[in-house]
C-alpha positions in Angstrom: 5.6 -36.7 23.0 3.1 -37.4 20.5 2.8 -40.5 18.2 2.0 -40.4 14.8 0.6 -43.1 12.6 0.0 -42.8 8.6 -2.2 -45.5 6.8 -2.9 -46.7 3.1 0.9 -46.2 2.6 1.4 -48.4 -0.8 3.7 -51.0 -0.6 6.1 -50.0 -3.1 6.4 -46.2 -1.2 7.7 -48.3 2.4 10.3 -50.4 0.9 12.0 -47.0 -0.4 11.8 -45.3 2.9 12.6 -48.3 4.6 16.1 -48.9 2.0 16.9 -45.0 2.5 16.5 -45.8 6.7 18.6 -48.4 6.1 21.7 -47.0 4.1 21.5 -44.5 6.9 21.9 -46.6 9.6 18.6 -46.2 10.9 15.2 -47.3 11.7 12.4 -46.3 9.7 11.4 -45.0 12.3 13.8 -42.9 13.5 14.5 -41.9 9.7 10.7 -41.0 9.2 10.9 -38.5 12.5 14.0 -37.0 10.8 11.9 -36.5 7.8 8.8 -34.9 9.7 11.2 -32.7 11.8 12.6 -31.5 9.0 9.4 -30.7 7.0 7.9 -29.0 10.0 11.5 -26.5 10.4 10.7 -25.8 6.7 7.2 -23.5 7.8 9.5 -22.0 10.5 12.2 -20.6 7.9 9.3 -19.2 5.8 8.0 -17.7 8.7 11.5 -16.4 9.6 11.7 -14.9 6.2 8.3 -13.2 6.3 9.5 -11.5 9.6 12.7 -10.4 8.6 10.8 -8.9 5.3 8.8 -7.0 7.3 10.8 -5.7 9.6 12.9 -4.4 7.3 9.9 -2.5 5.4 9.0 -4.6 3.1 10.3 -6.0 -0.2 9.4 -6.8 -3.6 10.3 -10.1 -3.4 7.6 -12.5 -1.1 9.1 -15.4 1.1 7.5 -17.6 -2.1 10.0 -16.3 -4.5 12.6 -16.7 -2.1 12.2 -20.2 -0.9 12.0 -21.2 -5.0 15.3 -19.7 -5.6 16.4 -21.8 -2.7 15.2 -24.6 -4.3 16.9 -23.7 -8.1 20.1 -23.3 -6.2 19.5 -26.7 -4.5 18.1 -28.3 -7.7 21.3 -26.7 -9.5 23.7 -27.7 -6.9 22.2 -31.7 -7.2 22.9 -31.5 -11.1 26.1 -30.2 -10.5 25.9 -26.8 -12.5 28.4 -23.7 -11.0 
């Protein structure tokens, strides 16, 4: 298992990560692998997307355009719009 350490995090930036750990029950640490795992699954569903493009000979759309409707949808969902 590897560690990870990240420097010159401002102050200000650690207190919200460490209240969002915190309303979650967690460590920060354990709340800032969560976060890391779940950037890191993020290249795998692009590369999933890219695959499944291609194997089905191509499109017109690029896994770009797909993963920004994604995040319309998402940001659409959070603003509460149907």
């Amino acid at each position: 298992m590897a560690y990870l350490q990240i420097r010159d995090v401002p102050d200000e930036i650690r207190d919200v990560l460490a209240q969002r750990a915190k309303d979650r029950g967690q460590s920060l640490n354990s709340y800032l692998r969560d976060v890391v795992l779940r950037e890191a699954s993020f290249a795998n569903n692009q590369a999933l997307i890219e695959e499944v493009i291609a194997r089905r000979g191509g499109s017109k759309f690029t896994a770009d355009d797909v993963l920004a409707a994604r995040d319309t949808a998402r940001g659409e969902r959070g603003r509460g719009v149907a």
